[in-house]
N, C-alpha and C positions, 0 to 999 in steps of 0.2 A: 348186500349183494344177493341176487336168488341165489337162491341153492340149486337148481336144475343146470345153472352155465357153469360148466367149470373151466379150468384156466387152461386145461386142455382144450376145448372146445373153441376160446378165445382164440387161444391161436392158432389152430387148424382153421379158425376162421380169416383172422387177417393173410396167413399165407395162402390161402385157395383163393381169397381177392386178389392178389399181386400186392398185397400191401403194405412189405416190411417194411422197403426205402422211406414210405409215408410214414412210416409207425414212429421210424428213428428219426426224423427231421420234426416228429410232433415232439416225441419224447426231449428234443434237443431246445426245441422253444419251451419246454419247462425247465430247461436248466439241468437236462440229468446227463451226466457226460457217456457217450457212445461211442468214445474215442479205440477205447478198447473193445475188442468182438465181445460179445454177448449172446446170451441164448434168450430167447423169448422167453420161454419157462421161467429164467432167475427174475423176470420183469413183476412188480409187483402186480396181482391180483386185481384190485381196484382201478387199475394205472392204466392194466388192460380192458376192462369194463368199460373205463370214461373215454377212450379212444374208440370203442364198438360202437357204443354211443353216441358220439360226436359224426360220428361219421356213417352214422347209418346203417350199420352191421344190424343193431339188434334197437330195438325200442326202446323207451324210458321205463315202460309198465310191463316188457316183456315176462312171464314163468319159463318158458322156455323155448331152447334151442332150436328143439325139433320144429315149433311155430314156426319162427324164422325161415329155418330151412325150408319151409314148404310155400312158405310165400317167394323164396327165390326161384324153386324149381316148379314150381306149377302157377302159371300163366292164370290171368283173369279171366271169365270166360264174357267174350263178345257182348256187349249190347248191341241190339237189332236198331236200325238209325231208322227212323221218320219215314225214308222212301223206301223202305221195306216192306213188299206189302205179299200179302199170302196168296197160292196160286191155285186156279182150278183145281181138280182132278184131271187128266186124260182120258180122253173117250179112246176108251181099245174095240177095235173092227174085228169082229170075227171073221174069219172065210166062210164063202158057202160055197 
């Protein structure tokens, strides 16, 4: 696991997604029973990594968090398209 995610960070990540109900229906096709409430935290470590993963949270090669984070919050910036084309200058009139 990196050292930079910690399991805090997991799940402050899945809960700012809306992701529990997801988390618990993935965790249940592994077989781990969720019958009973549970807290994220008790979930194991790993468990929570391969579900960030899987699902796009966070990369396979990711270091860290804070990367992630800024790739959610800060927008690509525009490529200029083909019919984009550069424009004169304006001629400015003076008064006389």
């Amino acid at each position: 696991m990196s050292s930079s995610i910690s399991k805090v960070d997991l799940v402050e990540m899945i809960k700012a997604n809306n992701m529990v109900e997801d988390f618990l229906e993935w965790l249940r096709k592994r077989g781990i029973d969720t019958a009973e409430p549970i807290s994220l935290m008790d979930v194991d470590t790993e468990l929570l990594l391969e579900y960030a993963r899987e699902k796009g949270l966070i990369g396979n090669d990711t270091n860290s968090i804070e990367e992630e984070a800024r790739k959610l919050t800060d927008p690509e910036p525009e490529e200029l398209g083909a019919d984009v084309r550069p424009t004169k200058p304006k001629k400015i009139r003076s008064k006389r």
